[in-house]
C-alpha positions in Angstrom: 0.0 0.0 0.0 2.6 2.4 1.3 4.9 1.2 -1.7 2.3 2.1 -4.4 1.9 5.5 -3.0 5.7 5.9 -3.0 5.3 4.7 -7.2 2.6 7.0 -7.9 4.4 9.7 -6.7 7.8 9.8 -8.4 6.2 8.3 -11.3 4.6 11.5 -11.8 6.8 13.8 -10.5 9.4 12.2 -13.2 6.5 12.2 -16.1 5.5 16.2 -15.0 9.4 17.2 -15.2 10.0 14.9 -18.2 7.0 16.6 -19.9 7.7 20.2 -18.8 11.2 20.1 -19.6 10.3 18.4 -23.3 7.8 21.4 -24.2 10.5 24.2 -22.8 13.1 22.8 -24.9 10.6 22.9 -28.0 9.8 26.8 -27.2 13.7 27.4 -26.7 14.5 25.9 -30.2 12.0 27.6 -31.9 12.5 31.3 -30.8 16.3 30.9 -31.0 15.4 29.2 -34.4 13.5 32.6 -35.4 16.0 34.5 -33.9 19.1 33.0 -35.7 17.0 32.9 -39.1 16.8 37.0 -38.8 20.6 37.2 -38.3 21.2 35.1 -41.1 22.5 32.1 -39.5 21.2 29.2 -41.6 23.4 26.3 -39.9 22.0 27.5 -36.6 18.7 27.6 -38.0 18.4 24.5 -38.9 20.0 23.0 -35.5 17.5 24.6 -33.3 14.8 24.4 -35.3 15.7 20.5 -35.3 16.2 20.5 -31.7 12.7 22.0 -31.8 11.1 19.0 -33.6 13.0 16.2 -32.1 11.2 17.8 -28.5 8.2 18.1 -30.1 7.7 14.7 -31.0 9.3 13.4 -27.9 6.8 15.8 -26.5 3.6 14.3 -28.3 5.0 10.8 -27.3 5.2 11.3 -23.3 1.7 12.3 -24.1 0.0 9.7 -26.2 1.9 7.3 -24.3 0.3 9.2 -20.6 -3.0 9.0 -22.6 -2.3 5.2 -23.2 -1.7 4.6 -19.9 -5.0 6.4 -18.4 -7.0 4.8 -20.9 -5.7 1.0 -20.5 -6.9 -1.1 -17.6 -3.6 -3.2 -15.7 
């Protein structure tokens, strides 16, 4: 009882940081993405604004698979 407690709550406090931190780096690649693209820096450019989408999608995955999770009966 007291050990399923315990899980539930690092479980989410890693998934709520994990998720958080995902989404931040997404907003920090794109505006230094639009900020190096308006100096003229296209190798930049392209590195944040793939930094960008790699978070993104690892973004959309935490979240499908927290979806998944709620959804699915263990």
């Amino acid at each position: 009882m007291i050990g399923d407690i315990f899980e539930v709550i690092w479980v989410s406090l890693i998934a709520g940081v994990g998720i958080t931190a995902s989404f931040s780096f997404v907003v920090l690649g794109s505006g230094r993405s639009a900020e190096a693209r308006r100096e003229g820096h296209s190798i930049a450019t392209v590195a944040y604004g793939a930094l960008a989408v790699v978070f993104l999608i690892v973004f959309f995955g935490g979240f499908v698979y927290a979806i998944d999770v709620l959804l699915t009966k263990r």
